[in-house]
Residue, then its C-alpha position, 0 to 999 in steps of 0.5 A: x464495514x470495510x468497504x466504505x472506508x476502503x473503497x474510495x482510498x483505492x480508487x486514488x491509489x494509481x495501481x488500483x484507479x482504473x481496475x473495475x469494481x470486480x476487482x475492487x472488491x476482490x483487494x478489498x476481501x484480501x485486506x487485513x487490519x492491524x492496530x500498531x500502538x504509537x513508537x511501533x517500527x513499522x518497517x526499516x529502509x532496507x527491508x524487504x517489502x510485501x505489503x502495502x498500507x492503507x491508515x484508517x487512523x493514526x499517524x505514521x512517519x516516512x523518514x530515510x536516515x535522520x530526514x523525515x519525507x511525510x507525516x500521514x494520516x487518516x486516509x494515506x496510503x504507502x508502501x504500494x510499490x512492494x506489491x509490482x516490486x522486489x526491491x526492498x524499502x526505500x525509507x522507513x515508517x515508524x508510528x507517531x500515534x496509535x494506528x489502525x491499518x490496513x494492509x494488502x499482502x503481495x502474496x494476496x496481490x500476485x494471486x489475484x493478479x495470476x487469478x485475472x489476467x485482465x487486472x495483470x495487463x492494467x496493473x502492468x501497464x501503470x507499472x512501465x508507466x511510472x517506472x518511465x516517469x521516475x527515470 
């Protein structure tokens, strides 16, 4: 059930375009789906960060301080830093409309990536890459 909704999102996120399908389906086993009800706080600027989002229904807002960034919808994904990144939020996401959400653990993600050294150099790869581009 899953899989066809999740798969094609994957393919768009940066870290996960060029990983083989293998591996695909391995992310896809860790993910787990959570219904958050509209005005639920998903995370605040300053936390820490381990997991990534993927919305399968709903709305979600990103907003720093006062200031929104985005509205998301069906399809969006966020927070993928958090799982190549210690660092802690950058902003906030608070749930507009009732949501239905995937999300994939950085503690599932850095055992796969210790489990296939081949998706660690690819997913390290991109990492320096967009780090470069966002100096």
């Amino acid at each position: 059930m899953t899989e066809f909704s999740i798969l094609p999102i994957l393919k768009q996120i940066p870290l996960f375009a060029t990983l083989d399908e293998k591996i695909h389906d391995k992310i896809i086993k860790d993910i787990t789906m959570q219904y958050y009800p509209a005005g639920y706080q998903l995370f605040e600027e300053g936390n820490p960060a381990g997991a990534m989002y993927i919305l399968k229904s709903g709305v979600i807002q990103i907003y720093k301080g006062n200031k929104e960034i985005a509205k998301l919808g069906k399809g969006s994904f966020f927070g993928e830093m958090a799982l190549v990144s210690d660092l802690p939020r950058n902003a906030s996401a608070k749930v507009i409309e009732d949501a239905e959400v995937f999300i994939l653990k950085k503690s599932d993600f850095d055992a796969l990536l210790v489990a296939n050294d081949e998706a660690r150099k690819i997913i390290e790869n991109i990492v320096k890459e967009r780090y470069s581009e966002n100096k």
